[in-house]
C-alpha positions in Angstrom: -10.0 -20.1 7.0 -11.0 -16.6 8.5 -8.1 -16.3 10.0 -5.9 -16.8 6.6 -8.8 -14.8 4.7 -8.1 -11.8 7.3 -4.3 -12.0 6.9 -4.7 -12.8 2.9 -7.2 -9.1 3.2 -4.0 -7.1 5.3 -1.3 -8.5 3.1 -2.8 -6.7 0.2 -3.2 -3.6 2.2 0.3 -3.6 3.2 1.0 -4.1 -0.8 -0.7 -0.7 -1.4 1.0 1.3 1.6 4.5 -0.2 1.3 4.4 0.4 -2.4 3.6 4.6 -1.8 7.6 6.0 -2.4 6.4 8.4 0.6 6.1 5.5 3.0 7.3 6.7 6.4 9.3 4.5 9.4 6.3 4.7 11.3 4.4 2.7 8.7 7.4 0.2 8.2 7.4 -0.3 11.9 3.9 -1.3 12.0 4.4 -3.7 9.1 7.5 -5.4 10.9 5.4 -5.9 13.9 2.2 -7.1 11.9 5.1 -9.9 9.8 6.4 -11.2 12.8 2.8 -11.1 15.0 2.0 -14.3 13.4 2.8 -17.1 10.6 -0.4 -16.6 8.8 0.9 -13.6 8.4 4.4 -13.9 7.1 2.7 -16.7 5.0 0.3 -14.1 3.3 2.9 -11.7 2.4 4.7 -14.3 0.6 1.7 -15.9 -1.3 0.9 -12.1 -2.3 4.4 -11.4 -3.9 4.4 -14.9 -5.2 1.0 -14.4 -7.2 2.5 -10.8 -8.0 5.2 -12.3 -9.4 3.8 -14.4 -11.6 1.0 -12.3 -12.6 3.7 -9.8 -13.9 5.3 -11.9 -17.0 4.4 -11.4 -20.3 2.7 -14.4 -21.2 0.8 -15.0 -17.1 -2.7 -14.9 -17.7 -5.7 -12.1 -18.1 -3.3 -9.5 -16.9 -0.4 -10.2 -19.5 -2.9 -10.4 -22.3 -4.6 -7.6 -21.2 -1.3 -5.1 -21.5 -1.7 -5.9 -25.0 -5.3 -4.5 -25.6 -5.8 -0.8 -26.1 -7.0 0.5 -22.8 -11.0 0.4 -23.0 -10.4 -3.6 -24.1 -7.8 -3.6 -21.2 -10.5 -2.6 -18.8 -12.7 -5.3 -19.9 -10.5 -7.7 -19.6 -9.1 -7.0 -16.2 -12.6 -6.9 -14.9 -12.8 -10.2 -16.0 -9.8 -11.3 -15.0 -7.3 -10.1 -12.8 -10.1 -7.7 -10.7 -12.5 -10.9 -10.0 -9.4 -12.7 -9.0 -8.6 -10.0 -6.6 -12.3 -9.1 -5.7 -12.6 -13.1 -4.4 -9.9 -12.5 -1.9 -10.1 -8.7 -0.9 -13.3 -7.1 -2.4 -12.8 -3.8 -2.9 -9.0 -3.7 -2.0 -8.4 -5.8 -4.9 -9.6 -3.0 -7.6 -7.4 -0.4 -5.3 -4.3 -2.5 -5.8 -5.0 -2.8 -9.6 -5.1 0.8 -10.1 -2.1 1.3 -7.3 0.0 -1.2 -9.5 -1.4 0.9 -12.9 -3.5 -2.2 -14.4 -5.5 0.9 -15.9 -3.2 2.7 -17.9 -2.8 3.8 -21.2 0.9 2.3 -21.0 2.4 0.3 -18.1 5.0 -1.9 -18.0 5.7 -4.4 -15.9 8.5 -4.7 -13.4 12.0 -5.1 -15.2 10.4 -4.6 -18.8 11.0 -1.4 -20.4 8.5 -0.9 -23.1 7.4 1.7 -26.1 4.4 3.0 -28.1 4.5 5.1 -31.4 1.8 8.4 -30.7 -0.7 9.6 -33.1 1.6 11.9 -34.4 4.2 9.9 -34.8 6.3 11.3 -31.8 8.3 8.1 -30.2 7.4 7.1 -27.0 9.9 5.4 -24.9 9.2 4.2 -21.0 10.8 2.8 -17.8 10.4 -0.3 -16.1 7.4 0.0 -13.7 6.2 2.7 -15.7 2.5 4.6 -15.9 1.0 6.7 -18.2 -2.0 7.6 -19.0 -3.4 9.5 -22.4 -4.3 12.8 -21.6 -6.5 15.6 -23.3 -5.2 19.1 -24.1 -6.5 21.6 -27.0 -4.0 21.4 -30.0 -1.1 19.5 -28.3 -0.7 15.7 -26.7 -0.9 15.3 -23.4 1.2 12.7 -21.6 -0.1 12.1 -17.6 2.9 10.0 -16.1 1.6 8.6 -12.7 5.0 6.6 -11.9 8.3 5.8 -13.7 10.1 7.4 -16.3 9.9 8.2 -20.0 11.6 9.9 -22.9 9.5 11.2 -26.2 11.2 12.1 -29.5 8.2 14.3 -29.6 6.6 15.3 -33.7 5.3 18.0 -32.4 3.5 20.0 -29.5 3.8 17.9 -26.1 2.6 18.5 -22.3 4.2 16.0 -20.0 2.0 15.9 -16.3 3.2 14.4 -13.5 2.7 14.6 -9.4 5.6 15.0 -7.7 6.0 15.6 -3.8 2.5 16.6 -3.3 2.5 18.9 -6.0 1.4 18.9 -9.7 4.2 20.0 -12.6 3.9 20.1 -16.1 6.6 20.1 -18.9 5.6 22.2 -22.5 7.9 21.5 -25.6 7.6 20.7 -29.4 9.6 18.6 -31.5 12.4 18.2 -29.0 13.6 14.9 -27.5 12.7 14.9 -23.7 13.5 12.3 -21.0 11.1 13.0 -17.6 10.3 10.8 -14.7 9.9 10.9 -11.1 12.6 9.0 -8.3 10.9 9.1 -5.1 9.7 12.4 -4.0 11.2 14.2 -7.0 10.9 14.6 -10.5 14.1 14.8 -13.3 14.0 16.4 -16.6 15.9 16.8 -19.6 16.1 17.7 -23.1 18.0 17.8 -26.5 17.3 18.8 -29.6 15.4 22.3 -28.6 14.1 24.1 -25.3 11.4 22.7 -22.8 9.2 24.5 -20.2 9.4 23.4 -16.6 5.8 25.0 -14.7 5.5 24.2 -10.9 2.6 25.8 -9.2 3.1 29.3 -7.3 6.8 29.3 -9.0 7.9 31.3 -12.1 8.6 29.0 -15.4 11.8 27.5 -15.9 13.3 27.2 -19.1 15.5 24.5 -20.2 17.7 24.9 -22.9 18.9 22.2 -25.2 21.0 20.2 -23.2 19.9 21.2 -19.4 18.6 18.9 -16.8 17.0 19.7 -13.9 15.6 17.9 -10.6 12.6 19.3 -8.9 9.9 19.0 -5.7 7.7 21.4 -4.4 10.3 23.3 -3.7 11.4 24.4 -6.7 13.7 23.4 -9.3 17.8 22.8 -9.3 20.0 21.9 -12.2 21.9 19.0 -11.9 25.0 18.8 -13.7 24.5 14.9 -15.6 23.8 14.7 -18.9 21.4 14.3 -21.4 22.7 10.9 -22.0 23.5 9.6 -18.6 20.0 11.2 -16.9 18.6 8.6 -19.6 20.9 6.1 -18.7 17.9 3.9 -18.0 17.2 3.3 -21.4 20.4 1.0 -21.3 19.7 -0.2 -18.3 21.7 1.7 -16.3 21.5 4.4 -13.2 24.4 7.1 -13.2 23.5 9.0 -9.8 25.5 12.1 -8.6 25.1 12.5 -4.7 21.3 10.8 -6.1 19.2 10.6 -2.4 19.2 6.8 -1.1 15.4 6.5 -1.4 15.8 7.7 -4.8 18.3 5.1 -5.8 15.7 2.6 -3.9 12.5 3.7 -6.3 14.8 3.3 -9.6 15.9 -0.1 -8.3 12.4 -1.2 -7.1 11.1 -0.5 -10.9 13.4 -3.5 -11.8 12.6 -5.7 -8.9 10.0 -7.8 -7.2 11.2 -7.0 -3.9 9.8 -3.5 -2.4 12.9 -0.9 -1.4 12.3 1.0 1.7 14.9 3.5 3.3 14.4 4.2 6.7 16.0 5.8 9.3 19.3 7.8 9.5 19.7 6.0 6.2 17.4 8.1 3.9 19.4 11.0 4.6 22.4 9.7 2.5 23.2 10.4 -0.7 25.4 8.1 -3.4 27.6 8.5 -6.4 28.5 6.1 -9.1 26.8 4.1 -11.9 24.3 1.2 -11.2 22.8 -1.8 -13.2 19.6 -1.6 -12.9 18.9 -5.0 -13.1 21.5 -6.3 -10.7 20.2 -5.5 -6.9 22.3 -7.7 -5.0 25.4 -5.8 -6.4 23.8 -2.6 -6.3 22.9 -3.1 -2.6 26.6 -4.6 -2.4 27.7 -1.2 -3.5 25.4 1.0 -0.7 26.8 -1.3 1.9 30.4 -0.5 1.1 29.5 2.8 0.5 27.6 3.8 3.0 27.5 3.3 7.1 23.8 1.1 6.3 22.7 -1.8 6.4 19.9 -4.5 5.2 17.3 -6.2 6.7 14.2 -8.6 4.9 11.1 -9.1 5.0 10.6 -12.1 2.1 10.3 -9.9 -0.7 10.9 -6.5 1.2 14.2 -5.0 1.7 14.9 -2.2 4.2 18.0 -0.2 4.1 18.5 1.1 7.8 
């Protein structure tokens, strides 16, 4: 029983590093060797995705009912509900994991659900799969803090999108335009219609975006990519259009629809693809990279590693 407990306590820990986009090879070395060190081990990994798993539907348990609760009555329920669960097998892991999977967010939704919300104002708010936001404070204007996934606001008026991306923090300024942001991997995407939007990065002059414009951007700075306003929001419809889109970033749009947990490693992460995905289709989309691509895939259960 210790011995399962102890596995039960590093499969949750693996959880938590394995689901950080900047996950390095190192780290998914060690998690290869800790899988195949022992069968408790491989066991707990599965038990974990499988509880996951069912913990993510709409109608499984304290976790699906709270989603439904504005997000002090969220809180309350999870600590009644999902966090004891967790806090009987891991202690203070469990509440970790909760907030690393975004059980304390304004909005979240769940893997392969797209979901919405309609602001104070009346803007209309539109999110990814595996998406979190959080409600944020600013003087005279909303504030939208977007920890993971994507999003796109018809916005009524004044809006600041936040989010951290590559170690850094950027925020978006507009009003009454229709923006689509989100993060893939270690960068962010932006676009917008219907008016212009302010791209800030810190130490880097604002970058304006005219109706129409989309733009990718990492510490680095900021480059304009040449999709659309339409096919950058492609996931609205369930679909990923990606021109010469980073492997790894193909891998976090993929994971957001997906049980399994996308890794790129290797020589791999260094490629880039072209082409339109389904987003709900990862056998074919991993079909696609393989032909593609010189790559290939090896599992874990319910992680995949493109090598």
């Amino acid at each position: 029983m210790a011995e399962r407990s102890r596995a039960e306590r590093m499969a949750i820990d693996w959880e938590v590093r394995l689901r950080d986009p900047g996950v390095d090879e190192r780290a998914l070395r060690a998690f290869r060797a800790w899988h195949d060190a022992a069968l408790e081990h491989a066991a707990a990994w599965a038990s974990l995705q499988g509880r996951l798993q069912r913990m993510g539907g709409r109608d499984g348990g304290a976790v699906a009912r709270a989603l439904r609760y504005p997000v002090e009555e969220r809180r309350r329920a999870l600590r009644a509900g999902f966090g004891m669960a967790l806090l009987a097998v891991s202690g203070a892991g469990g509440w970790k994991l909760a907030h690393e999977l975004g059980y304390d967010a304004t909005w979240r939704s769940a893997t392969g659900e797209r979901g919405g919300a309609t602001l104070a104002d009346g803007s209309a708010l539109r999110f990814d799969a595996g998406s979190y936001i959080d409600l944020g404070a600013a003087a005279g204007r909303t504030r939208l803090d977007l920890r993971q996934g994507q999003m796109l606001v018809r916005a009524r008026g004044p809006l600041t999108v936040a989010m951290g991306v590559d170690g850094t923090h950027a925020t978006i300024d507009c009003n009454g335009v229709e923006l689509c942001a989100g993060r893939l991997g270690r960068r962010g995407v932006v676009t917008v219609r219907g008016g212009e939007a302010v791209l800030r990065l810190p130490g880097r002059a604002p970058v304006a975006l005219p109706s129409g414009a989309a733009m990718t951007f990492d510490r680095a700075g900021a480059v304009p990519s040449a999709l659309s306003f339409n096919a950058m929001a492609g996931w609205t419809r369930g679909m990923l259009v990606a021109d010469r889109l980073p492997l790894p970033d193909l891998a976090d749009a993929l994971g957001r629809y997906h049980h399994h947990i996308l890794r790129v490693t290797g020589a791999a992460a260094g490629h880039v693809v072209s082409g339109v995905f389904r987003l709900d289709d990862l056998e074919g989309a991993l079909r696609q990279i393989v032909a593609a691509l010189p790559v290939k895939v090896a599992r874990y259960g319910m992680l995949a590693i493109v090598e």
